[in-house]
Structure formats: C-alpha cells, structure tokens
N, CA, C and O of each residue as an XYZ file, in Angstrom:
804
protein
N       0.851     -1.196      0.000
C       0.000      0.000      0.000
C       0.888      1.247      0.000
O       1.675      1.225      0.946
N       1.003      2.409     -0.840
C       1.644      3.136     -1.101
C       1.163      4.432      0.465
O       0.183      4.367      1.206
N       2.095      5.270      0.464
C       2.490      5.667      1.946
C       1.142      6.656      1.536
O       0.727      6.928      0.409
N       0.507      7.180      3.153
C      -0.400      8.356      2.915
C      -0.251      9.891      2.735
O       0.267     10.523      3.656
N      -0.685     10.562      1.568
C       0.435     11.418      1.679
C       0.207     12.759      2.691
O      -0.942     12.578      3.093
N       0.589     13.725      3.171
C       0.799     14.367      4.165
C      -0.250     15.578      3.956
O      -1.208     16.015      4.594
N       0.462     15.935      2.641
C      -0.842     16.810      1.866
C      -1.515     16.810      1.123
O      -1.051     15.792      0.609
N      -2.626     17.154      0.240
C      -3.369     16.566     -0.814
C      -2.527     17.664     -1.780
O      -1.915     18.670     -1.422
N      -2.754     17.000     -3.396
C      -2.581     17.576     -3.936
C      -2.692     19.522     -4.576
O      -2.010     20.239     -5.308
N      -3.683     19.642     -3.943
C      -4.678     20.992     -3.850
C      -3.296     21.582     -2.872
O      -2.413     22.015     -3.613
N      -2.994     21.667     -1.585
C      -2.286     22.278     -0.620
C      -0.909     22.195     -1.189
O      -0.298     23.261     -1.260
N      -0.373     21.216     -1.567
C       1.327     21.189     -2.443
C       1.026     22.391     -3.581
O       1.762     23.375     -3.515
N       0.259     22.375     -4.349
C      -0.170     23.249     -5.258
C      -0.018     23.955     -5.099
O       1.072     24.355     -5.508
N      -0.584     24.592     -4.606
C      -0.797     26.459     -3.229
C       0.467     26.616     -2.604
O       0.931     27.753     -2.683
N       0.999     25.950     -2.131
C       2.434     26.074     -1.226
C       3.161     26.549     -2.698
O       3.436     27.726     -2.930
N       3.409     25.502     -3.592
C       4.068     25.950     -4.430
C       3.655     26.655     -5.221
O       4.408     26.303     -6.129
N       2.819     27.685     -5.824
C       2.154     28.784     -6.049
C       2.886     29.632     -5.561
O       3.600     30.388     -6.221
N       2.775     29.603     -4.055
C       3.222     30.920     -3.390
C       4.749     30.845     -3.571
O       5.475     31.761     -3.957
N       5.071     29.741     -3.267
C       6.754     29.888     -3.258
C       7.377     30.436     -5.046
O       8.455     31.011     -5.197
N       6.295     30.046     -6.369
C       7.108     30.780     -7.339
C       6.624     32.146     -7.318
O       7.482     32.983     -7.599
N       5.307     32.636     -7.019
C       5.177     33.864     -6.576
C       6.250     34.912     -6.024
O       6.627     35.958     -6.552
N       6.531     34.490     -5.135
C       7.801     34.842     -4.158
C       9.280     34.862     -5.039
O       9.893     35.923     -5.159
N       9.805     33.543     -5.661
C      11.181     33.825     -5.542
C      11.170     33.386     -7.429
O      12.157     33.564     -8.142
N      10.486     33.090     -7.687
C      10.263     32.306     -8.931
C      10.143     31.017     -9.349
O      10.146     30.111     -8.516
N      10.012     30.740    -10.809
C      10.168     29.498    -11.097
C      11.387     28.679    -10.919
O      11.368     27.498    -10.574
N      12.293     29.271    -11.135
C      13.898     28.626    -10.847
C      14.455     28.274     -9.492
O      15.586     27.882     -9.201
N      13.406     28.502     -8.730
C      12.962     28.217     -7.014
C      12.400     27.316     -6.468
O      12.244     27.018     -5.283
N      12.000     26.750     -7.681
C      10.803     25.101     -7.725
C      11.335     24.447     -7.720
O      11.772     24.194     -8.842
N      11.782     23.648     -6.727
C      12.445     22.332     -6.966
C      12.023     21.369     -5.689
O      11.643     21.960     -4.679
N      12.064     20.000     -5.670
C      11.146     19.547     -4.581
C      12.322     20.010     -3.047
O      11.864     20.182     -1.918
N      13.703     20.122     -3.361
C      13.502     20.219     -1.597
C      12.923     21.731     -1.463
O      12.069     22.094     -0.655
N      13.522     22.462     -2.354
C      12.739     24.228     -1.566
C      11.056     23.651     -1.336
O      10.641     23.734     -0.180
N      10.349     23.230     -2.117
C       8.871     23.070     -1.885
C       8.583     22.069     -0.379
O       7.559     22.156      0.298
N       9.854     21.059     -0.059
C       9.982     19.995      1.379
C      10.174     21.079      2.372
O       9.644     21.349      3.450
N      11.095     21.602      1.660
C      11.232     23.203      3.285
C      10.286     24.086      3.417
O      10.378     24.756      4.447
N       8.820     24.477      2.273
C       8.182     25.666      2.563
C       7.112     24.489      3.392
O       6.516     24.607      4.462
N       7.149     23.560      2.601
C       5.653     22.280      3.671
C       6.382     21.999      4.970
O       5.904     21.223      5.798
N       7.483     22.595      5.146
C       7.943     21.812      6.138
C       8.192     20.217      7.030
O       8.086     19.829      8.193
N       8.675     19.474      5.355
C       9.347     18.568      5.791
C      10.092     18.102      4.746
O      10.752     18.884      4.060
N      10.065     16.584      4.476
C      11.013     16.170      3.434
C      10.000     16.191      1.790
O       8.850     16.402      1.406
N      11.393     15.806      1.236
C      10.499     15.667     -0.367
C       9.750     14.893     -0.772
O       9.417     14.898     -1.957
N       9.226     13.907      0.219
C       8.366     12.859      0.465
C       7.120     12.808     -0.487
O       6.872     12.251     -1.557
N       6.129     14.020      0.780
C       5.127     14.292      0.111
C       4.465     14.940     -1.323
O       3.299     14.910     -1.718
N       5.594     15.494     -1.894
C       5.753     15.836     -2.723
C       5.490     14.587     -4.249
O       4.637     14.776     -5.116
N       6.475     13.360     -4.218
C       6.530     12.831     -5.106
C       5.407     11.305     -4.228
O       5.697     10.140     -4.500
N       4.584     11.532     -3.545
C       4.003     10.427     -3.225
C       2.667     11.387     -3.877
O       1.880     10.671     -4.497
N       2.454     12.197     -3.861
C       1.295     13.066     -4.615
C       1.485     13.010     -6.324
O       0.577     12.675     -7.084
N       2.761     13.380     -6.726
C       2.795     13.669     -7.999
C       3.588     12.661     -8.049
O       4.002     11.963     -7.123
N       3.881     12.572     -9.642
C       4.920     11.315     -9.897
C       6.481     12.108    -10.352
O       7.606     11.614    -10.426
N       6.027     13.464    -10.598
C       7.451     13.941    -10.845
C       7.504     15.549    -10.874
O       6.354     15.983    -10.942
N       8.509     16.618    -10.843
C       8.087     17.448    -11.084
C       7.186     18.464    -11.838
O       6.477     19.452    -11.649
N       7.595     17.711    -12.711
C       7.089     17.958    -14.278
C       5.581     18.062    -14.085
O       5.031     19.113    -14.413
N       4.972     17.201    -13.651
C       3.694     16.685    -13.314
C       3.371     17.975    -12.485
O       2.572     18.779    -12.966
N       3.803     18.156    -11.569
C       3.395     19.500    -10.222
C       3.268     20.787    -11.281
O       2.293     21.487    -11.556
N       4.623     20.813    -11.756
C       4.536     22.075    -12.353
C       3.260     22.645    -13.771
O       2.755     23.743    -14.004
N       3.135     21.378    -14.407
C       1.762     21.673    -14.834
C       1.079     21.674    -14.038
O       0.453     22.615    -14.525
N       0.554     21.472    -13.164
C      -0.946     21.575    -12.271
C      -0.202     23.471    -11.633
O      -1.025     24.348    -11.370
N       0.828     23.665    -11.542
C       1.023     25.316    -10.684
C       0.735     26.143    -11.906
O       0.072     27.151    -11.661
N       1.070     25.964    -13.150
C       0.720     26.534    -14.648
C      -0.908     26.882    -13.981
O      -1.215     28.004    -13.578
N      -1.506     26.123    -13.969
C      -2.666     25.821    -14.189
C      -3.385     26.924    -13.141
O      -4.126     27.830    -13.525
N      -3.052     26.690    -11.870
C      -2.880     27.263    -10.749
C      -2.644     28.815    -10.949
O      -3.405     29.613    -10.401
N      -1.811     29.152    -11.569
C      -0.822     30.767    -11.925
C      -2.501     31.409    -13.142
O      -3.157     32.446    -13.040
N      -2.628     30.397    -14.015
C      -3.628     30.664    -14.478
C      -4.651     31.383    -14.204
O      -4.951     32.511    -14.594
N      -5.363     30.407    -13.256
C      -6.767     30.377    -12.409
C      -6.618     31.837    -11.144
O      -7.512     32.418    -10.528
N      -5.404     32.011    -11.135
C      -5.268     33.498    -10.302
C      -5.201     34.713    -11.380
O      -5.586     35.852    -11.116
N      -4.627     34.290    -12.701
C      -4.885     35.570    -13.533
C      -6.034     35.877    -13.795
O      -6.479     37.020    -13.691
N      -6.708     34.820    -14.199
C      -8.387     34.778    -14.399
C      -9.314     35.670    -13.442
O     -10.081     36.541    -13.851
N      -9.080     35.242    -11.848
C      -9.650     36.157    -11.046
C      -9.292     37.342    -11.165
O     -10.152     38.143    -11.533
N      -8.076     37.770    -10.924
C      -7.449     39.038    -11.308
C      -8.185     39.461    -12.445
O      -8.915     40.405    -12.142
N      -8.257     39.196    -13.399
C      -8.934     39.891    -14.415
C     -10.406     39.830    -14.495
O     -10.941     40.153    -15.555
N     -11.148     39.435    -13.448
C     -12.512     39.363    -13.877
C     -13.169     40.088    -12.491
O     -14.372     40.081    -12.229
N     -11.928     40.822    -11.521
C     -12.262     41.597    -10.297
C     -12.004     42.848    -10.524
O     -11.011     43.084    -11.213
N     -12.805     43.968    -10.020
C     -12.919     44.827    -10.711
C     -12.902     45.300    -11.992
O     -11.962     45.951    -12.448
N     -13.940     44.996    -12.628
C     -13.625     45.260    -14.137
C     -13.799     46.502    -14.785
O     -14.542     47.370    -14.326
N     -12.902     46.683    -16.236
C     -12.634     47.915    -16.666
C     -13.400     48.078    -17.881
O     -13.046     47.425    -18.862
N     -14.167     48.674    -17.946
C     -14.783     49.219    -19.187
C     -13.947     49.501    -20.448
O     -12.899     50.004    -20.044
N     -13.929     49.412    -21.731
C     -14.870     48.397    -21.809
C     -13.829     47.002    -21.713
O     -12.609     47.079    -21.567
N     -14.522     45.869    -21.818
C     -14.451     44.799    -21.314
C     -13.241     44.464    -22.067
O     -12.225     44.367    -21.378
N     -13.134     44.291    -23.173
C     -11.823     43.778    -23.853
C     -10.814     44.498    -23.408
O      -9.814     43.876    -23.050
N     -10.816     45.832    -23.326
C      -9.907     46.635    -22.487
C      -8.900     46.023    -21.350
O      -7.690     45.828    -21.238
N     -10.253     45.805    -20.458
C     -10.202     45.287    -19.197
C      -8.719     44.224    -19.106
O      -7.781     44.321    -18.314
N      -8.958     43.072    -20.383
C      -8.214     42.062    -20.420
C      -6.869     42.443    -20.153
O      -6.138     42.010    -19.262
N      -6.519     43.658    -21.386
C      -4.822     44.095    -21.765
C      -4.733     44.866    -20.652
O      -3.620     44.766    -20.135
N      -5.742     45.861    -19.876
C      -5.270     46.271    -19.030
C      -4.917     45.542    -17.568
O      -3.803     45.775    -17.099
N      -5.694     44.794    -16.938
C      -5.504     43.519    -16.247
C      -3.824     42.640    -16.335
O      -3.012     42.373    -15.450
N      -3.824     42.462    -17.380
C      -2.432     41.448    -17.870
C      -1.131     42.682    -17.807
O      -0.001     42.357    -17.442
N      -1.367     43.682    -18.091
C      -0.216     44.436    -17.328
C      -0.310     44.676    -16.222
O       0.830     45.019    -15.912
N      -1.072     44.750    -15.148
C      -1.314     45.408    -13.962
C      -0.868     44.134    -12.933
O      -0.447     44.070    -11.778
N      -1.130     43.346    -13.791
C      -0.426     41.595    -13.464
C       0.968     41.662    -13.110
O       1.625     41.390    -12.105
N       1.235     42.170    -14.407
C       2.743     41.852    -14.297
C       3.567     42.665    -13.982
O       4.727     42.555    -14.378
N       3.055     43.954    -12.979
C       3.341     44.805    -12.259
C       3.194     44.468    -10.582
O       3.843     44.830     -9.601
N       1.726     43.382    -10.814
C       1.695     43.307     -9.244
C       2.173     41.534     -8.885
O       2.398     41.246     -7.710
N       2.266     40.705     -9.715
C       2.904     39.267     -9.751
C       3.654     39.342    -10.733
O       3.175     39.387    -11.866
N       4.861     39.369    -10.535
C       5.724     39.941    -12.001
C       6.526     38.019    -12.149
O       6.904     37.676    -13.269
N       6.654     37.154    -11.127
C       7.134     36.066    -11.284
C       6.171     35.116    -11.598
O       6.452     34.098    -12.231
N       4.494     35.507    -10.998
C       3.728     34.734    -12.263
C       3.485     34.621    -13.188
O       3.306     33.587    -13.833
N       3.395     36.051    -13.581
C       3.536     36.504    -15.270
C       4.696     35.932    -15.919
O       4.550     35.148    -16.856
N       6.009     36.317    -15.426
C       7.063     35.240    -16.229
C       7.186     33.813    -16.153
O       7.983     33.152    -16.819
N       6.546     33.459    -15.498
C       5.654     31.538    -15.237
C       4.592     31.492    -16.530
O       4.780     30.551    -17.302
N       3.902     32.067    -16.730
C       2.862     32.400    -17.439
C       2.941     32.451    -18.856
O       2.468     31.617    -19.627
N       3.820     33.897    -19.271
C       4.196     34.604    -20.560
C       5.380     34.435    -21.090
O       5.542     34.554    -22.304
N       6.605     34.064    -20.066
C       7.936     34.404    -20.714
C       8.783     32.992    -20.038
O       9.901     33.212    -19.572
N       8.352     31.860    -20.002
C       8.603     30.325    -20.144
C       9.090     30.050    -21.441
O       8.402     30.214    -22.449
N      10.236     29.644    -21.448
C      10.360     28.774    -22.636
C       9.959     27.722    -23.001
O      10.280     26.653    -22.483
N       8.809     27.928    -24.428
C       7.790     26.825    -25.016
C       8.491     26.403    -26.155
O       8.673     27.106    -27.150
N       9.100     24.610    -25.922
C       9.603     23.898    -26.508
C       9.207     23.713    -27.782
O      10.034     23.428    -28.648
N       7.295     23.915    -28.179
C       7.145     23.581    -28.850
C       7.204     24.763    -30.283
O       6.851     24.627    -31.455
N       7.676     25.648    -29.706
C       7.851     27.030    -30.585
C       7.110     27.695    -31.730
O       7.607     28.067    -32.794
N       5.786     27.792    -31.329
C       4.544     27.672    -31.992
C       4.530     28.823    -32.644
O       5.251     29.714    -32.196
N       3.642     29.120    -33.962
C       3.211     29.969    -34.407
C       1.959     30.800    -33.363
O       1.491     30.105    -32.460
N       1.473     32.167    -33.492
C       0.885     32.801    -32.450
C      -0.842     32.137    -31.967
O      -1.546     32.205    -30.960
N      -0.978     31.383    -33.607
C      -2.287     31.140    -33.993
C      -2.398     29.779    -32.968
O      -3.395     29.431    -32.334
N      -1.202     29.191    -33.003
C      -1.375     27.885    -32.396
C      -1.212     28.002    -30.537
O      -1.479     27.063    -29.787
N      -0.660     29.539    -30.019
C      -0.915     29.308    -28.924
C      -1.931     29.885    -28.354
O      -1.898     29.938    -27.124
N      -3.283     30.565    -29.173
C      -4.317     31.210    -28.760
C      -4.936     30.491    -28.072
O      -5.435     31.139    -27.152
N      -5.303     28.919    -28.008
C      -6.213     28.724    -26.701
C      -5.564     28.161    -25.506
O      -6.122     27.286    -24.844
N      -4.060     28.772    -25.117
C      -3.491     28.447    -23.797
C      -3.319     29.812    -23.748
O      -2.288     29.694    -24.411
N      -3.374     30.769    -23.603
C      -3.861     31.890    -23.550
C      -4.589     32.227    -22.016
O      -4.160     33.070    -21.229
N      -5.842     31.322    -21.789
C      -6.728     31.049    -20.685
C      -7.829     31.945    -21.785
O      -7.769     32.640    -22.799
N      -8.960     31.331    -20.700
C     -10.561     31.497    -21.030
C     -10.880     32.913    -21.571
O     -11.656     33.178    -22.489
N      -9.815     34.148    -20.515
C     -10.076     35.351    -21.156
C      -9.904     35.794    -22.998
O     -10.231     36.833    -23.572
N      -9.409     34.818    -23.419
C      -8.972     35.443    -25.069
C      -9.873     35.353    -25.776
O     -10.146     36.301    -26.513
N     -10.674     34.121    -25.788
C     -11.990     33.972    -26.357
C     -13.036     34.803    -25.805
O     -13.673     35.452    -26.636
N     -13.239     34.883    -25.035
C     -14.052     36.184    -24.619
C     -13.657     38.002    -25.517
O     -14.427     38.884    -25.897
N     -12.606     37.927    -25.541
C     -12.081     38.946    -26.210
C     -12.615     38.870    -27.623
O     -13.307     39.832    -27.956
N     -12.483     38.186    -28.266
C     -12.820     38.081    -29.650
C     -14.210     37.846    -29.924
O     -14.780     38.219    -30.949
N     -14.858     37.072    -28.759
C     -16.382     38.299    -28.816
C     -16.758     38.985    -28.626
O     -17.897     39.061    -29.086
N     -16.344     40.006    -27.914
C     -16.291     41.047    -27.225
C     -15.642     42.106    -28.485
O     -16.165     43.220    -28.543
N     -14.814     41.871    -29.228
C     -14.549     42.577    -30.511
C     -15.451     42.389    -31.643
O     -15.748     43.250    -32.471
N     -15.880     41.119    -31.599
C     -16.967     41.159    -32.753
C     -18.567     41.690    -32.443
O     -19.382     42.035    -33.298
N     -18.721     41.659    -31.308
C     -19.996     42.310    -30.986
C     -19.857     43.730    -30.853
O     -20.748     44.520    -31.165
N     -19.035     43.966    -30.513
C     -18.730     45.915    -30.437
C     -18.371     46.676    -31.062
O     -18.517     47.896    -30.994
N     -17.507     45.651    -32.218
C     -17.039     46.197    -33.262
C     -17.394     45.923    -34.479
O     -16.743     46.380    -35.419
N     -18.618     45.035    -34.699
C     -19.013     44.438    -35.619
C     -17.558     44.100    -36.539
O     -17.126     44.544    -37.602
N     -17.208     43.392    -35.850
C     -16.340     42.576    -36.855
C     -16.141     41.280    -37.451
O     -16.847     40.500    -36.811
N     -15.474     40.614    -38.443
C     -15.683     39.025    -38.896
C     -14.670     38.860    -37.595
O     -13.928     39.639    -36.997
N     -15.054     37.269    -37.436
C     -13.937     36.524    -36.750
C     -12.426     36.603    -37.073
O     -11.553     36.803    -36.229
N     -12.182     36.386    -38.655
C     -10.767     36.986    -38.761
C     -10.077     38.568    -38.732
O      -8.874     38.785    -38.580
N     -10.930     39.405    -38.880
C     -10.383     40.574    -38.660
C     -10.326     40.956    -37.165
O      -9.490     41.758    -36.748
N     -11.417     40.244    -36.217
C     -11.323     40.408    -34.541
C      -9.902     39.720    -34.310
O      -9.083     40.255    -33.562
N      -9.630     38.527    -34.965
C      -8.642     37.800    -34.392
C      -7.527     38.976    -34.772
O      -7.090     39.709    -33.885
N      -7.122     39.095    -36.083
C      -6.339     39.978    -36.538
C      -5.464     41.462    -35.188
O      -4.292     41.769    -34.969
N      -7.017     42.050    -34.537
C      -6.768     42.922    -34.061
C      -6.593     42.488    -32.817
O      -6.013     43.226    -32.020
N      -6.998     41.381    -32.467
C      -6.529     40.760    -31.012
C      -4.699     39.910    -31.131
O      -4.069     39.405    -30.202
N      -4.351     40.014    -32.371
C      -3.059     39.462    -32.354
C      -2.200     40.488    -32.119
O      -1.206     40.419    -31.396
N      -2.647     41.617    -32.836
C      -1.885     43.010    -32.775
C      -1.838     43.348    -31.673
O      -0.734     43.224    -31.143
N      -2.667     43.764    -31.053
C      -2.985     44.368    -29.229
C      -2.833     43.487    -28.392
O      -2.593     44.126    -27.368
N      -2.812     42.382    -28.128
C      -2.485     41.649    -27.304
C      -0.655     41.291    -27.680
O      -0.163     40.985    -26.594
N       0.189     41.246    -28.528
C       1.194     41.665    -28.549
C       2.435     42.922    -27.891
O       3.524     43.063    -27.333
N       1.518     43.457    -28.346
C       1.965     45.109    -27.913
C       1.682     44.969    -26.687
O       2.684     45.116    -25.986
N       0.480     44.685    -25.951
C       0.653     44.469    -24.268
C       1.460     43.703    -23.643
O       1.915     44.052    -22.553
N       1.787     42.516    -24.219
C       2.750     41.389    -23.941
C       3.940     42.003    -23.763
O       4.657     41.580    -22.856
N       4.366     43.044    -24.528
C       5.726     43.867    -24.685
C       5.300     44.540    -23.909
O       6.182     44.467    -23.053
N       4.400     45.336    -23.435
C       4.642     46.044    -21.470
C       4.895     45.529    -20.654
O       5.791     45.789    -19.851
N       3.841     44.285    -20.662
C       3.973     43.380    -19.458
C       5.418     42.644    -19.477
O       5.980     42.183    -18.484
N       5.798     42.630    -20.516
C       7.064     41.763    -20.256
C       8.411     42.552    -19.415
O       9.032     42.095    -18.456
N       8.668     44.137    -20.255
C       9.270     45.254    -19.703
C       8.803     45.582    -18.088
O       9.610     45.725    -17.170
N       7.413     45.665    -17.959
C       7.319     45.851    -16.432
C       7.457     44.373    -15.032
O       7.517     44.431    -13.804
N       7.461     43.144    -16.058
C       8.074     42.344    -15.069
C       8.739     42.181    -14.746
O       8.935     41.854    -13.575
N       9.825     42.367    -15.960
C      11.629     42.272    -16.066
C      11.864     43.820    -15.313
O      13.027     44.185    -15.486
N      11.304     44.499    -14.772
C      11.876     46.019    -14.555
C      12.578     46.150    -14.947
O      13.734     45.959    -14.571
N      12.015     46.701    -16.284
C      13.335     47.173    -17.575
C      12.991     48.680    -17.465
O      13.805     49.602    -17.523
N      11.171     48.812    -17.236
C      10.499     50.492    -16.869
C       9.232     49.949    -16.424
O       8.781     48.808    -16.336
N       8.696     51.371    -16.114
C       7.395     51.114    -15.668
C       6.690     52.327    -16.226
O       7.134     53.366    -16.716
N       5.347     51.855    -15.990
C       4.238     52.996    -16.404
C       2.964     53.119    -14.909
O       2.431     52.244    -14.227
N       2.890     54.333    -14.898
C       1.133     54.011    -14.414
C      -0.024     54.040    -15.064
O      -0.180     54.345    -16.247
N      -0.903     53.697    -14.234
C      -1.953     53.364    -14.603
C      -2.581     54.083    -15.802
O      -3.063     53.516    -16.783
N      -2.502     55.616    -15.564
C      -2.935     55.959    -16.846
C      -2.776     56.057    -18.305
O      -3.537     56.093    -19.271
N      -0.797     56.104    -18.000
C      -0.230     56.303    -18.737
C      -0.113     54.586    -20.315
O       0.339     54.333    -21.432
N      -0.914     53.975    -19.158
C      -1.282     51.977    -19.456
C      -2.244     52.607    -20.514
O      -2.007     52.967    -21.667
N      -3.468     52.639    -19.743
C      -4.608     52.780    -20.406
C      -4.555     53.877    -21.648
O      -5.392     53.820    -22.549
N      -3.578     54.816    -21.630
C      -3.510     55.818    -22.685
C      -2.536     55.146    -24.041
O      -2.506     55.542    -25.206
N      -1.881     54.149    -23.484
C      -0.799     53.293    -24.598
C      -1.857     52.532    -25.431
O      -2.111     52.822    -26.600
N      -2.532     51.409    -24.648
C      -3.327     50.511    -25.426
C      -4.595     51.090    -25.859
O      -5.188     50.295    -26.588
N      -5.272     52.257    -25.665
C      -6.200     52.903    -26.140
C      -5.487     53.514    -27.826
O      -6.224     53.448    -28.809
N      -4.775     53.788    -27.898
C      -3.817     54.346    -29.077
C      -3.597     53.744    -29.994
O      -3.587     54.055    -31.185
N      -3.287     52.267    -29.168
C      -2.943     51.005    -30.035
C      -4.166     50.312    -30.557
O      -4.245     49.723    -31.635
N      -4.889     50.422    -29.870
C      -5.869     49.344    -30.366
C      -6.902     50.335    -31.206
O      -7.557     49.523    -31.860
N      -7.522     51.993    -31.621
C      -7.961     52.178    -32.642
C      -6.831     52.612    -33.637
O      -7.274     53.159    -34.647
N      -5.400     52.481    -33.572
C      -4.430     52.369    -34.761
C      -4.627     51.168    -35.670
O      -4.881     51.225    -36.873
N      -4.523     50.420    -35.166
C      -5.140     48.646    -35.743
C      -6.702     48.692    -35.952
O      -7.145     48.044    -36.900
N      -7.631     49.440    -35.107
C      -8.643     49.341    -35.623
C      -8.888     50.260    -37.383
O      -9.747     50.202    -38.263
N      -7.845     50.892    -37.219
C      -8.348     52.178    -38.321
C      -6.963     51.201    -39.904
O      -6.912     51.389    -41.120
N      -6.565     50.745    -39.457
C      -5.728     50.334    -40.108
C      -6.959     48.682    -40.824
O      -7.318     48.571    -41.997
N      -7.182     48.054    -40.102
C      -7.947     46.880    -40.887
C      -8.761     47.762    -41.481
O      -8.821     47.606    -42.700
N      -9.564     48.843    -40.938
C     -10.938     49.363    -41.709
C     -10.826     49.646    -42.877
O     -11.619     49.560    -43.814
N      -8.957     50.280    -42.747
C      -8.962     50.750    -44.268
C      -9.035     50.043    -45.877
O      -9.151     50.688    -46.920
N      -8.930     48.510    -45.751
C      -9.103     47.491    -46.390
C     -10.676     47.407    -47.035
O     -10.982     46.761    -48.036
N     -11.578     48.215    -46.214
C     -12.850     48.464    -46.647
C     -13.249     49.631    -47.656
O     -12.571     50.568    -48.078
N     -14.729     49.223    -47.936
C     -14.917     50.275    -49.157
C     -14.718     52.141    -48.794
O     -14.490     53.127    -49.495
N     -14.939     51.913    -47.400
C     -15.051     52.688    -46.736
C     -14.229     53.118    -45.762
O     -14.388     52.717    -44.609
N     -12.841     54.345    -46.228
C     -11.774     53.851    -45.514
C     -11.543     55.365    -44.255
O     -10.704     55.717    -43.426
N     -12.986     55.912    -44.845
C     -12.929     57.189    -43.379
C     -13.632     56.206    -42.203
O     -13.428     56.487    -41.022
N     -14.240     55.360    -42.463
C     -15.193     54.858    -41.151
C     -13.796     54.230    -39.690
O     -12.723     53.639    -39.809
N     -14.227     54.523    -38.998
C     -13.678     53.951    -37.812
C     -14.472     53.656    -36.700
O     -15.387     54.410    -36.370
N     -14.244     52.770    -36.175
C     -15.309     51.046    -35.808
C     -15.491     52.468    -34.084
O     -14.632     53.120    -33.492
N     -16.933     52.362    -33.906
C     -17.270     52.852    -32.810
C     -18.164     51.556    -32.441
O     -18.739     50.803    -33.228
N     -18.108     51.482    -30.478
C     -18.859     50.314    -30.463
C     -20.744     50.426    -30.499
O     -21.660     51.245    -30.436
N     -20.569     49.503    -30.592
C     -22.323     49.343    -30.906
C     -22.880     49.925    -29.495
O     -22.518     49.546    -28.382
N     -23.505     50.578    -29.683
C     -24.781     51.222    -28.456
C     -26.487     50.675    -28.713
O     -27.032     50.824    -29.806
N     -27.002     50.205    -27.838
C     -28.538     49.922    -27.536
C     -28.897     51.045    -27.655
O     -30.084     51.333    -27.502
C-alpha cells in the first residue's frame, strides 16, 4: 500500500504557487517546496509522480489566479479590461507573469497555435470585438493578435523592470494602439474614413 500522503494535492499546489510567486520558477524544486511544507520531499513525489507533473498543475494554478485578477474589478470596456488587467499583473505578480508569458515553449509555436493556452479570457475577447465592433472573426482575431502583442511587450518590460508605467499612462498606450489597428484593418474596406465605434442599444 503506497504511503499516505501528508498533503493533498490541492495544498502542495498552493504552497508551491506561493513559493514561485515569491522567488520564482527557478525556485521550484522539490527540496525548496519539502522546506516551505515543512518537511522532506516525500510528500511531494508520493502526490505527484514527478516534477514535471506538479509544475503543470502550478501553470494551471498561476492561471486560475490571472483569471480572477482579471474578472475583479472590471474595466470598461471589457476587452480593455483584459490588456489592461495582464499588465497590472505583471506589475503586481511579475514572477507569475514570467511563469505564465515568458517560459520557454519547446514547442515554438506559431501565435495562432498558442491562442487557446492563452486562458478562457482570449476567447471572450474576440467576442467582445466582434460584438462591439461588428467585426468578422478573422479581422477580430487579426486585431486581437496586434494588441495583445503590444501588451505582452509592457507586461514583459514591467516584469523584467526594464520600466514602468502608471496606470494611466497603461490605459492611454493601449487605447492608441488598439484604434491604430482598428483604423488600419478598416482601411481594407470600401469605406476607408469609417472607424469602428462600439455598438450602443
């Protein structure tokens, strides 16, 4: 009968959450995680079968806290909310965000192929562009590749404290950016003075 383990999986999780929170990912290793549970590396691999294994479920974990983060207090309008959220992230958890955003992915994907690890918020975004902006699915995606880029490059600068911005100076960047790209696809239309205002009831 295999030993009982000390903690459930859920509590190793959280311990180690907080501990890459704190010092980072390069901080994960089972004895630092035996010293924050306070004991040996026991419980650790009688829960999981290997690191590898833990560290996807803390991915997952790092996730499920951006998610809240972004769906507490929300910012008008809503797609907004997202890019502004994901920097404010990586201003206020700057070692989850680089858990998150700036991991090296083995599988070295094109952008298209990593849109649904992203988390739940991206798809929301791209309805949230097509309903407000009356747009097709590929031109929403289009403008969600553009702007969600360009935020990725704040958030990445304000995790790495390379600089910083405040808050307004956030919201005044990606407001800029995102009807530059909006006015830029429009112009592909018959109609190249129009610029996408959102839909009002």
């Amino acid at each position: 009968m295999p030993p009982k383990a000390k903690y459930t999986r859920e509590e190793i999780v959280r311990i180690a959450l907080d501990l890459v929170a704190e010092q980072g990912i390069s901080a994960l290793n089972a004895r630092s995680l035996g010293a924050a549970l306070g004991t040996s590396t026991r419980p650790v691999f009688t829960a999981f079968k290997n690191m590898g294994e833990l560290l996807t479920e803390v991915r997952a974990a790092a996730m499920e806290r951006f998610n809240t983060f972004v769906n507490t207090n929300v910012i008008q309008p809503p797609f907004k909310n997202v890019g502004m959220k994901m920097v404010l992230f990586a201003a206020e958890q700057p070692k989850l965000f680089q858990l998150l955003y700036m991991s090296e992915n083995e599988q070295n994907q094109e952008f298209d192929g990593i849109f649904s690890e992203l988390g739940e918020n991206s798809e929301k975004c791209i309805e949230y562009i097509m309903r407000d902006y009356q747009m097709s699915r590929d031109d929403a995606m289009r403008l969600f590749r553009s702007v969600w880029l360009y935020t990725f490059g704040i958030g990445v600068m304000i995790a790495s404290k390379v600089c910083r911005f405040d808050e307004n100076k956030i919201s005044d960047m990606l407001s800029q950016q995102f009807f530059a790209v909006i006015r830029f696809i429009k112009s592909g239309s018959p109609d190249n003075s129009m610029i996408a205002q959102p839909v009002t009831n």
